[in-house]
Structures are given as C-alpha cells and as structure tokens.
KOLMIBA-728645 format. One record per residue (C-alpha): residue number from 1; residue in three letters; x, y negated, z negated. Coordinates in nm, 2 decimals. Last residue first. Example, Ala and Ser with C-alpha at 12.3 -4.5 7.8 and 13.67 -1.06 7.14 Angstrom:
! residues 2
(2,'Ser',(1.37,0.11,-0.71))
(1,'Ala',(1.23,0.45,-0.78))
END
This chain:
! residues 301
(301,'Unk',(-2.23,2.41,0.29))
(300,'Unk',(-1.92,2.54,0.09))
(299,'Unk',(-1.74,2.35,0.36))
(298,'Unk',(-1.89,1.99,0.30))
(297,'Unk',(-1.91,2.09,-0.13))
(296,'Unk',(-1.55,2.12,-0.10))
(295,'Unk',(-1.49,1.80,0.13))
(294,'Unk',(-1.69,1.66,-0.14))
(293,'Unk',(-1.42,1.78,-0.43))
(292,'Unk',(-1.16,1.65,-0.21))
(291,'Unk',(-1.28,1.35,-0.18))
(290,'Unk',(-1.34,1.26,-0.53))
(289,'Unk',(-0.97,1.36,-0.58))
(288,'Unk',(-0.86,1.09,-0.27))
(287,'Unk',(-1.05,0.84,-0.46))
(286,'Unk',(-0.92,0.92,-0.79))
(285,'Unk',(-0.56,0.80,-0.63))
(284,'Unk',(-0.68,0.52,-0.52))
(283,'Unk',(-0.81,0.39,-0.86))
(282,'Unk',(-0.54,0.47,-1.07))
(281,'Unk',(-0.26,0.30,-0.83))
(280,'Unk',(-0.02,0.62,-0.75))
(279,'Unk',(-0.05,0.60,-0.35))
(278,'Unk',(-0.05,0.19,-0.36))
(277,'Unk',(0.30,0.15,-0.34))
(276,'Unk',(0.38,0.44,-0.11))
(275,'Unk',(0.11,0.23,0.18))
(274,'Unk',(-0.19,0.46,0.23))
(273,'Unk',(-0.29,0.76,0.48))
(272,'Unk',(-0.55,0.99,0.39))
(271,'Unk',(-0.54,1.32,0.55))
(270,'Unk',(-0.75,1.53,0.75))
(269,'Unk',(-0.60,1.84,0.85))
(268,'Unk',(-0.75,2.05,1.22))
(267,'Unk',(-0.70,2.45,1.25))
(266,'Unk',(-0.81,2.58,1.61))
(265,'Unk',(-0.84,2.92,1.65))
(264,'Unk',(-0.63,3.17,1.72))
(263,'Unk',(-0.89,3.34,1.99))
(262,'Unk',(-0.94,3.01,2.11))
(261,'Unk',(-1.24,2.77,2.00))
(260,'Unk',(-1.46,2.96,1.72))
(259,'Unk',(-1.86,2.96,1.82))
(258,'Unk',(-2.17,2.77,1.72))
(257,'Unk',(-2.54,2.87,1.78))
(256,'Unk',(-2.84,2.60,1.85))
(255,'Unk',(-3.18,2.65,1.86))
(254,'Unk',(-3.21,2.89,1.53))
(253,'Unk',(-3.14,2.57,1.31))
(252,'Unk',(-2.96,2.54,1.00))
(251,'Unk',(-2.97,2.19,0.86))
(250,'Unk',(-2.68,1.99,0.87))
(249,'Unk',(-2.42,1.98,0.67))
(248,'Unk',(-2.28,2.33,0.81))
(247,'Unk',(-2.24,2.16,1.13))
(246,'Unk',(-2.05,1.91,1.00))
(245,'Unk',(-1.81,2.10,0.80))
(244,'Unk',(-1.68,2.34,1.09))
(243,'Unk',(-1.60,2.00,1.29))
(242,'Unk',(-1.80,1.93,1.61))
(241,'Unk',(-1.76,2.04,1.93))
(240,'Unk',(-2.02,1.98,2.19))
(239,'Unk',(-2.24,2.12,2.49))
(238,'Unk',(-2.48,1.98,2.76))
(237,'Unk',(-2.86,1.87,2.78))
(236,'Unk',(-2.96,2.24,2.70))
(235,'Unk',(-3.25,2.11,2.41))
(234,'Unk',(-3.06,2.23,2.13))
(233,'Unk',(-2.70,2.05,2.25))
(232,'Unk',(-2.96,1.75,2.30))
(231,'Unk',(-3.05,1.76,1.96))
(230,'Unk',(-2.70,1.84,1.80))
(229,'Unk',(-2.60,1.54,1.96))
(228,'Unk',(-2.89,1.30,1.86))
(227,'Unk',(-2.84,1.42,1.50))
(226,'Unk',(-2.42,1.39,1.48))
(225,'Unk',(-2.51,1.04,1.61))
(224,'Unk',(-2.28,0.79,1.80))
(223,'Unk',(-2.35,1.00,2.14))
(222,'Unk',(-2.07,1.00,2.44))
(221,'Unk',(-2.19,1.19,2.72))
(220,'Unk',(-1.86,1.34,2.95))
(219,'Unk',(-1.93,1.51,3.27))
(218,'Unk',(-1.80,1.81,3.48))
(217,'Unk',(-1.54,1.90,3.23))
(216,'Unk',(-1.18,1.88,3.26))
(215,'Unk',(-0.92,2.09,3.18))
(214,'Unk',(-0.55,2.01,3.22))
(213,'Unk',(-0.49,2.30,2.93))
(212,'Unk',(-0.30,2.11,2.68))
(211,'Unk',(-0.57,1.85,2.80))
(210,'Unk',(-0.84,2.02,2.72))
(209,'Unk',(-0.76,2.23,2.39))
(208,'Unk',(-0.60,1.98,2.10))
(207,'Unk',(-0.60,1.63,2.20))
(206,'Unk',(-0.93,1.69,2.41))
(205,'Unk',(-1.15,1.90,2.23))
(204,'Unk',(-1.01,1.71,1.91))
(203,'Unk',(-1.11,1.39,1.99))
(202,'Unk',(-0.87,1.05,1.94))
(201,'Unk',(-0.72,1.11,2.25))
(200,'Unk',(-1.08,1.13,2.44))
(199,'Unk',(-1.10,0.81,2.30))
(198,'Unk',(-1.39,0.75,2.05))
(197,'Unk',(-1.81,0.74,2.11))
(196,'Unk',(-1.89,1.11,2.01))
(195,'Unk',(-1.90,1.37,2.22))
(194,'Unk',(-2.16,1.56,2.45))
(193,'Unk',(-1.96,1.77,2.71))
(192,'Unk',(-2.16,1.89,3.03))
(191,'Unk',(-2.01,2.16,3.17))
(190,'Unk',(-1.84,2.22,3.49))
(189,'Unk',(-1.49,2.38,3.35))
(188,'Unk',(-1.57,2.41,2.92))
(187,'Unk',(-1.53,2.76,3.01))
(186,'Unk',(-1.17,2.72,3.12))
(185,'Unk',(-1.07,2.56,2.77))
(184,'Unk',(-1.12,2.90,2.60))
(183,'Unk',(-1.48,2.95,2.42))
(182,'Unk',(-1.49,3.29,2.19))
(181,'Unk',(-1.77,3.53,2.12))
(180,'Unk',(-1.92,3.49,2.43))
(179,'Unk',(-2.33,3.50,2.49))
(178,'Unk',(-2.36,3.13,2.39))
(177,'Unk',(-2.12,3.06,2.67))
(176,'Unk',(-2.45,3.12,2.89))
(175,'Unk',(-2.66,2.88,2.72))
(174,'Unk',(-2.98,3.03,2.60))
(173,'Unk',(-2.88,2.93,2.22))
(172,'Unk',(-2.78,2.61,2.29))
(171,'Unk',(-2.43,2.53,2.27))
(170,'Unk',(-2.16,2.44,1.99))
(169,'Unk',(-1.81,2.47,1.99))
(168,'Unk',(-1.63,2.47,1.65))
(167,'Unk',(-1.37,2.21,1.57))
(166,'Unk',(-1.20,2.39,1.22))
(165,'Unk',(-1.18,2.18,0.90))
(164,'Unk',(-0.86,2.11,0.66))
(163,'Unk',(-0.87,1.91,0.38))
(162,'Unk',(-0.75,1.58,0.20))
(161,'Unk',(-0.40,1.57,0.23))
(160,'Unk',(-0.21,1.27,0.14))
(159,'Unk',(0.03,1.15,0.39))
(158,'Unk',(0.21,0.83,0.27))
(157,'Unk',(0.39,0.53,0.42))
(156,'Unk',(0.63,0.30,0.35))
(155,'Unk',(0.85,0.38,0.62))
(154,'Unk',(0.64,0.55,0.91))
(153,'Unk',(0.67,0.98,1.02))
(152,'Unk',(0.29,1.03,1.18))
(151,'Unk',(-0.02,1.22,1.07))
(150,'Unk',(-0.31,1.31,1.34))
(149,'Unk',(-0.59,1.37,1.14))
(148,'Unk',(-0.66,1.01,0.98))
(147,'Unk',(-0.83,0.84,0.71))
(146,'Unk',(-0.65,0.53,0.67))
(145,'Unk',(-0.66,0.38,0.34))
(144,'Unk',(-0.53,0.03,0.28))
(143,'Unk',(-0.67,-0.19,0.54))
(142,'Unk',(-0.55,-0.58,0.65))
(141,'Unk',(-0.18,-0.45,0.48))
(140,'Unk',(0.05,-0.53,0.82))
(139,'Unk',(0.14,-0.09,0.74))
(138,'Unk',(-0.21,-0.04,0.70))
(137,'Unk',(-0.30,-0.20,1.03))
(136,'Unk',(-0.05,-0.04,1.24))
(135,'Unk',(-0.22,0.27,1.10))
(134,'Unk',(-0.53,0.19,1.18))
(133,'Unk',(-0.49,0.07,1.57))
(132,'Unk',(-0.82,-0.07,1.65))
(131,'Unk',(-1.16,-0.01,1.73))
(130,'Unk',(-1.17,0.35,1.64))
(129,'Unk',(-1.00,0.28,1.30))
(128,'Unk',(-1.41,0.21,1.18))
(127,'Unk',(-1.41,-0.06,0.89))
(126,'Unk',(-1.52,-0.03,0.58))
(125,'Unk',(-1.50,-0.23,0.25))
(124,'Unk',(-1.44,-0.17,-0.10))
(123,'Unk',(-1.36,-0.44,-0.37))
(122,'Unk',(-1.23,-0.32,-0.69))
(121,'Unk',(-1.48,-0.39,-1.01))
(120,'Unk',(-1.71,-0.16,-1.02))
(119,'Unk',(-1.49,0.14,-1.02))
(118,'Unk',(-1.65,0.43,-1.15))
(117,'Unk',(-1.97,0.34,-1.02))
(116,'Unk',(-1.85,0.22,-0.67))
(115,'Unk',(-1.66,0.57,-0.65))
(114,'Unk',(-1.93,0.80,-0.68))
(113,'Unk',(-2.13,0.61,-0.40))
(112,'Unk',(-1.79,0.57,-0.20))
(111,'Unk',(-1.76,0.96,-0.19))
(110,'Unk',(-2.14,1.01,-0.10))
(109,'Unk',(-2.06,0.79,0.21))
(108,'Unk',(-1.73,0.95,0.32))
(107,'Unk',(-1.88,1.26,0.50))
(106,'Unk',(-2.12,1.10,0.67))
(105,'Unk',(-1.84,0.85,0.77))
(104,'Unk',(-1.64,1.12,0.86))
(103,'Unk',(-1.80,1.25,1.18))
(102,'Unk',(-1.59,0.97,1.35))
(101,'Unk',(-1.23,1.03,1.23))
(100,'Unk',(-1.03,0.75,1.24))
(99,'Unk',(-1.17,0.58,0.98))
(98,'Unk',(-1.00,0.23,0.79))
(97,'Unk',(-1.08,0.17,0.45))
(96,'Unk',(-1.05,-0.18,0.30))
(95,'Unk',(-0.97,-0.12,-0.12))
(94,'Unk',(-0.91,-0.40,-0.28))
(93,'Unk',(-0.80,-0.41,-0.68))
(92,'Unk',(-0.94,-0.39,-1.00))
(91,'Unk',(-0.92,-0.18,-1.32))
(90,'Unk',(-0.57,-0.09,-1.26))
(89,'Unk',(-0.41,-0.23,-1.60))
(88,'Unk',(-0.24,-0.49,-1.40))
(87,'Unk',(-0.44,-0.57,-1.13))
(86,'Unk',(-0.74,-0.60,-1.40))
(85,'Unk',(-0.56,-0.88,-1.55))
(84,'Unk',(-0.51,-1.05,-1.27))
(83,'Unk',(-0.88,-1.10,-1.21))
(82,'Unk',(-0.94,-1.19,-1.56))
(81,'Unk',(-0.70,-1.42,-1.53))
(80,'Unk',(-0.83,-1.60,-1.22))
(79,'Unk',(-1.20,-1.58,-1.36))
(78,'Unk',(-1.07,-1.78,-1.64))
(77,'Unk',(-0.94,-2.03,-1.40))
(76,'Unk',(-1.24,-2.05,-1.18))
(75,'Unk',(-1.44,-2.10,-1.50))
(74,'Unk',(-1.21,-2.37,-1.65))
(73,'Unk',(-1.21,-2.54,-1.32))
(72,'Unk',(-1.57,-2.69,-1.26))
(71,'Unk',(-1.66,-2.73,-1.62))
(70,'Unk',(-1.32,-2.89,-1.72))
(69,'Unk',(-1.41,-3.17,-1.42))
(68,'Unk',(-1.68,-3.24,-1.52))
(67,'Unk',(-1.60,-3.30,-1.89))
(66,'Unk',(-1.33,-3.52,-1.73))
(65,'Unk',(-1.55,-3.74,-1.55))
(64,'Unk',(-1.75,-3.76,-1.91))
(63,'Unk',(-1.45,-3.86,-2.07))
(62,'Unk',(-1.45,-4.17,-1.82))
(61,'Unk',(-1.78,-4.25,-1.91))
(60,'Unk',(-1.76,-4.23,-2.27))
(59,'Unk',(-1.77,-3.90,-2.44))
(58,'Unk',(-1.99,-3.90,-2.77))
(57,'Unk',(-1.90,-3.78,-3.14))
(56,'Unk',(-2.19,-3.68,-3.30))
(55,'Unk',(-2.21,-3.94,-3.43))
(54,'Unk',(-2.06,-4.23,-3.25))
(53,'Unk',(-1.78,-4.47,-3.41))
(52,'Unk',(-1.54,-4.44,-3.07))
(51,'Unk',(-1.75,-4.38,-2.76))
(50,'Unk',(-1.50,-4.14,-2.65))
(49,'Unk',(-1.23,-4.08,-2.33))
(48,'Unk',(-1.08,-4.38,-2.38))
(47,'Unk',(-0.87,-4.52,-2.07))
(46,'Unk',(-0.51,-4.55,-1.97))
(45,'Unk',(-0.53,-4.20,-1.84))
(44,'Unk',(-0.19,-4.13,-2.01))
(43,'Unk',(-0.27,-4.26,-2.32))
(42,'Unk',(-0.61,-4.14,-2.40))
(41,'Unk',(-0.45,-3.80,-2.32))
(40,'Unk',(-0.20,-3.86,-2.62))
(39,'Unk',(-0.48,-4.02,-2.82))
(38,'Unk',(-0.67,-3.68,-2.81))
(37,'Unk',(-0.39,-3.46,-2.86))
(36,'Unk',(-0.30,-3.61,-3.20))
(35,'Unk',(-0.66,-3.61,-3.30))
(34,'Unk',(-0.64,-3.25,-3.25))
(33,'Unk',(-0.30,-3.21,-3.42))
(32,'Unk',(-0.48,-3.41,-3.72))
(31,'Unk',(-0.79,-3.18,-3.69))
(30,'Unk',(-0.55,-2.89,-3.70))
(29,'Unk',(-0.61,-2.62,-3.46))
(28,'Unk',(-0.73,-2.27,-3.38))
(27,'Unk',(-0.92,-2.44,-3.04))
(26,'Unk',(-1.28,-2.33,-3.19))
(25,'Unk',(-1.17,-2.48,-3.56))
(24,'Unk',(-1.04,-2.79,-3.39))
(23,'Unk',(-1.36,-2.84,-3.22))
(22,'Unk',(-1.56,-2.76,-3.52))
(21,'Unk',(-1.36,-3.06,-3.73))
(20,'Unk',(-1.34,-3.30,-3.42))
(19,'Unk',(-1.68,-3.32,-3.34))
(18,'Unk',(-2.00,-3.25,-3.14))
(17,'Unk',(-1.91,-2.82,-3.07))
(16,'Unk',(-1.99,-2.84,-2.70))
(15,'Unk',(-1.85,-3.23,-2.64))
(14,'Unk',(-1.51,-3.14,-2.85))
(13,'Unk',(-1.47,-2.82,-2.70))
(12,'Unk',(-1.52,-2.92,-2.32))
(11,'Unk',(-1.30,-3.21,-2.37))
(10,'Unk',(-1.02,-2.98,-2.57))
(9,'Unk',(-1.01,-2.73,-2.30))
(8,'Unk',(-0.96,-2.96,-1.99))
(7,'Unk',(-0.65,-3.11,-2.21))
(6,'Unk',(-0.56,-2.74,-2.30))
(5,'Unk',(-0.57,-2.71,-1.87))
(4,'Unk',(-0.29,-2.97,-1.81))
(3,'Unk',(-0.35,-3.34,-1.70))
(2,'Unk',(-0.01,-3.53,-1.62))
(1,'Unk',(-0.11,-3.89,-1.55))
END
C-alpha cells in the first residue's frame, strides 16, 4: 500500500467537513474525482475506509486509524513547510553565538533583546567561546557568530567589524599608580591583578602588554563579575583592566580612577566572525547593525 499525504488530506477533510460535496469543495475538487480517490485508497488498503450509507458520512474503523494518523503527521508536515519557507525568504534561521570576549555579554544582552522582537522566529542561543575553541566551531557549523578580538585568515570565513575599545587600567583612588598618568607593564610588577575567569591568552593585559614585556604580576584573582571587580579594585584588593566601554557603563564612582596603558595606547577591535554564506542572510546581517548602534551608546556612556 502506497499512502501519500493527499490521501491523509482527503480523510481529514471528509471527517471535518461530514461529506463528499464540502470535502471536495475544501480540497478544490470534483466530487466525482473525490469519489475516484476514495475507492482508489479503498483499494490499496484492502479495506473500506467508511460506514457506507451513513449520514453524515462516517469512517469505519480502519478509516478511523487513518484519521489518526493524518492528525499526527499533517501538522508536522505543515510545520515543515513553513519552516522551509522562512529559510528562503530569511524570516528564520539559527543563530548559536559563540563569545570570546568576557565583558561582552553585558554588552550583547540589550542587542539580543532588540533582536528577538524583530526576529521571532530564528532560534538564538549562547554559548561562552571561553570553553572551547569558537572559531573551530564556526567553521564545523555547531555556532555561527563568533564574537572575537583576535581575527585570523580561514577559508569561508568573515571578519565583520563591530568596534574598537581601549583596555584602560583601573586602581583605587589611594593606590600609588593612581598618582601616574600612564601605567607601563613594569608597574603592574608586584601587584595584585583582578581579571576575569579566561586564559591569560584570551586577556588583553596579557596578549597585548605583559607578555610582550615578560611581566608578571605578583598574583592573579580571576572574578566573573564586572561588579565584584570594580568593588574590590575600590576597596584596594588589587588592580584591573577592563575595556574603555565597560567602565563607562557602569556607574561613576569617586573610589576608583582609570588610566590609559602605554603612552601610545592600546587600541583593541571586536569583530564578528561568521561563515561567507551566512554574512549577507537578512537576519545576521541586522544583527551586526544593532550591534554597532549599542557599541555606540557603550562608548557614548
């Protein structure tokens, strides 16, 4: 027995409308072609499918196996379309985002907020790149944004910009270095450095001053909150560097005072890395420009 979805459909339509004549109409058939269709799947099942001489018309037994059956897969095939559907016009889609940049989740929130309501239909997850390798990941397609600092020259793969920040060091405002203008790696020689929870490769003070410089502090803290670090820089529990933007975010406080790394200064780029096929899909790339208008606000403060 061959039993294709119009069969499913012509159950379904016959048992929800109660006869031939408004089930035809529904299917945008001939009654005659309907009946047609009927005995043809009578055939094949070796059965009847209706309590012939019943008004309404009533499904026997065996056309009631088949009404189930229609209810449980018509839905999950309509669903199916629709799904595709929105793949091809852009309305849908997956969207698992990968972050290698601590601080950014803060950042990122707001963005996925303004995103979700735009886009209520493409599935967005999280997951932090700091437990794994993000890019590797983007490129095997189990994420498909990776928002990274540190871009790299892979087949397939783009670089989109997002904006540029500056790691500022920040101290309590009777620290010593707080009376400097400028922090060089050698002050940072028998302090106390409060960072975030992510490979000293993965951190700026390391990647772009400390080791350079074969620097290394007297202790490392790691701290998952921007808050808790900023409160024990405050209190004299050690020092940090944190992006330009972060700081600013949070409210100003009098305990605390920032100052530029290096006399040049250090200049940082966040981009967002995704897979040259999915750069141009509608709802990625309005993603990235929500992004960039929050990193705005971020360094408007």
């Amino acid at each position: 027995m061959h039993i294709e979805f119009r069969h499913l459909r012509t159950i379904k339509a016959i048992h929800d409308t109660g006869g031939l004549a408004r089930a035809a109409d529904q299917l945008n058939m001939t009654q005659s072609a309907l009946s047609h269709q009927i005995k043809g799947i009578e055939d094949q099942a070796g059965v009847e499918l209706f309590v012939r001489r019943s008004k309404p018309l009533r499904l026997s037994a065996a056309g009631m196996k088949m009404l189930a059956a229609a209810e449980a897969i018509l839905p999950q095939v309509a669903a199916l379309e629709a799904e595709f559907s929105g793949l091809v016009s852009g309305k849908a889609g997956r969207l698992h985002i990968a972050i290698e940049c601590h601080a950014c989740f803060e950042w990122l929130f707001p963005v996925l907020e303004q995103f979700r309501k735009a886009w209520p239909e493409v599935d967005v997850d999280i997951r932090p790149g700091l437990a794994f390798d993000a890019l590797p990941a983007l490129r095997r397609e189990d994420v498909d944004l990776v928002v990274s600092s540190d871009p790299e020259d892979l087949p397939e793969t783009d670089f989109t910009p997002l904006f540029d920040y500056e790691p500022v060091f920040v101290a309590a405002a009777q620290h010593p270095l707080a009376a400097k203008d400028v922090i060089e790696a050698e002050d940072f020689r028998g302090q106390i450095l409060i960072t975030y929870p992510v490979d000293r490769a993965r951190l700026d003070i390391f990647s772009q001053l400390l080791t350079p410089a074969k620097v290394e502090p007297a202790a490392v803290r790691q701290v998952e909150l921007t808050a808790v670090i900023l409160l024990l820089v405050a209190s004299n529990r050690g020092v940090a560097v944190l992006p330009d933007w972060v700081v600013r975010q949070v409210r100003y406080n009098s305990d605390y005072v920032t100052r530029p790394l290096t006399k040049a200064g250090i200049t940082r780029r966040l981009y967002a890395a995704t897979r040259s096929d999915d750069t141009s899909r509608p709802y990625m790339a309005h993603l990235i420009r929500l992004a960039r208008q929050e990193a705005v606000k971020l360094q408007r403060g």
